[in-house]
C-alpha positions as CSV (number, residue, x, y, z in Angstrom):
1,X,0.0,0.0,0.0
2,X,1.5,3.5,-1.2
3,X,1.9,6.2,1.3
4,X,-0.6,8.9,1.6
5,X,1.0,12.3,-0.4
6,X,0.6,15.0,1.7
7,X,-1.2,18.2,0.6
8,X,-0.6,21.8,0.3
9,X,-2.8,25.3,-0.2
10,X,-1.8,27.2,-3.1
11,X,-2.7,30.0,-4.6
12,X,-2.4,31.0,-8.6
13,X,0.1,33.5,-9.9
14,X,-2.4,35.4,-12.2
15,X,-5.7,35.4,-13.5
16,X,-4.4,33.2,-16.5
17,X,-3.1,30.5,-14.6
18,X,-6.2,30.3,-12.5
19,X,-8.5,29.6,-15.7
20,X,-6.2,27.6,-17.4
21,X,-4.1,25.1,-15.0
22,X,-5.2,22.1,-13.6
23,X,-3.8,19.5,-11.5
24,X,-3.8,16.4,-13.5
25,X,-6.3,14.8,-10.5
26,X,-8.9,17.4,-12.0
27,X,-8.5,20.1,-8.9
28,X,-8.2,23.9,-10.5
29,X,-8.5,26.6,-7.8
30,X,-11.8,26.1,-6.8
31,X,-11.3,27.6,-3.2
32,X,-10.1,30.7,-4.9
33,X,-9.9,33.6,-3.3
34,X,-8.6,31.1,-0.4
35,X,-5.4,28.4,-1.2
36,X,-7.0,25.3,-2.6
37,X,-5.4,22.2,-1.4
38,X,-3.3,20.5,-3.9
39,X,-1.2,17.4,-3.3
40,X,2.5,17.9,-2.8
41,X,3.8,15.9,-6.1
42,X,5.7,15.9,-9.1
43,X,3.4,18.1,-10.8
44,X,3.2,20.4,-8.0
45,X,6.1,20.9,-7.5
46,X,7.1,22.0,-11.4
47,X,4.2,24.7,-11.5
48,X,6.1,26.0,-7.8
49,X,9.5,25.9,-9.3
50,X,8.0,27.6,-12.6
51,X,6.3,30.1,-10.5
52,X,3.2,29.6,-11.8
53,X,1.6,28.8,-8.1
54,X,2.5,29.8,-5.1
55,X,2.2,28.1,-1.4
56,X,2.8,29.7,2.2
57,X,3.4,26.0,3.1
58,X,6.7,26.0,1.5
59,X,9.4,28.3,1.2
60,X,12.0,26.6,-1.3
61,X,10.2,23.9,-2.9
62,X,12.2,20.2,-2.4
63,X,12.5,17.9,-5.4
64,X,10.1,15.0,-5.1
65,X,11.4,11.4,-4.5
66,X,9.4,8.4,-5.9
């Protein structure tokens, strides 16, 4: 059995990115204005290293192990 991945609030960097990106489990930012949870993968983890989101949660985002 896999461990649980642990979830973060983000928050969008623009209007753009809040229409148009999705995490891949079908979660856009429905809690917007508030951070809408997000899990703390792969994915995640690109779009905070691209700046595209942004997360209180974590100050210098940590690559990922699988």
């Amino acid at each position: 059995m896999g461990s649980k991945v642990r979830e973060i609030g983000v928050f969008p960097r623009d209007e753009s990115i809040r229409l148009h990106i999705k995490h891949p489990i079908n979660r856009g930012f429905e809690n917007w204005p508030e951070a809408t949870p997000w899990p703390y993968d792969q994915f995640t983890y690109r779009r905070l290293i691209d700046g595209d989101i942004t997360s209180p949660e974590v100050d210098a985002p940590q690559p990922i192990e699988e």
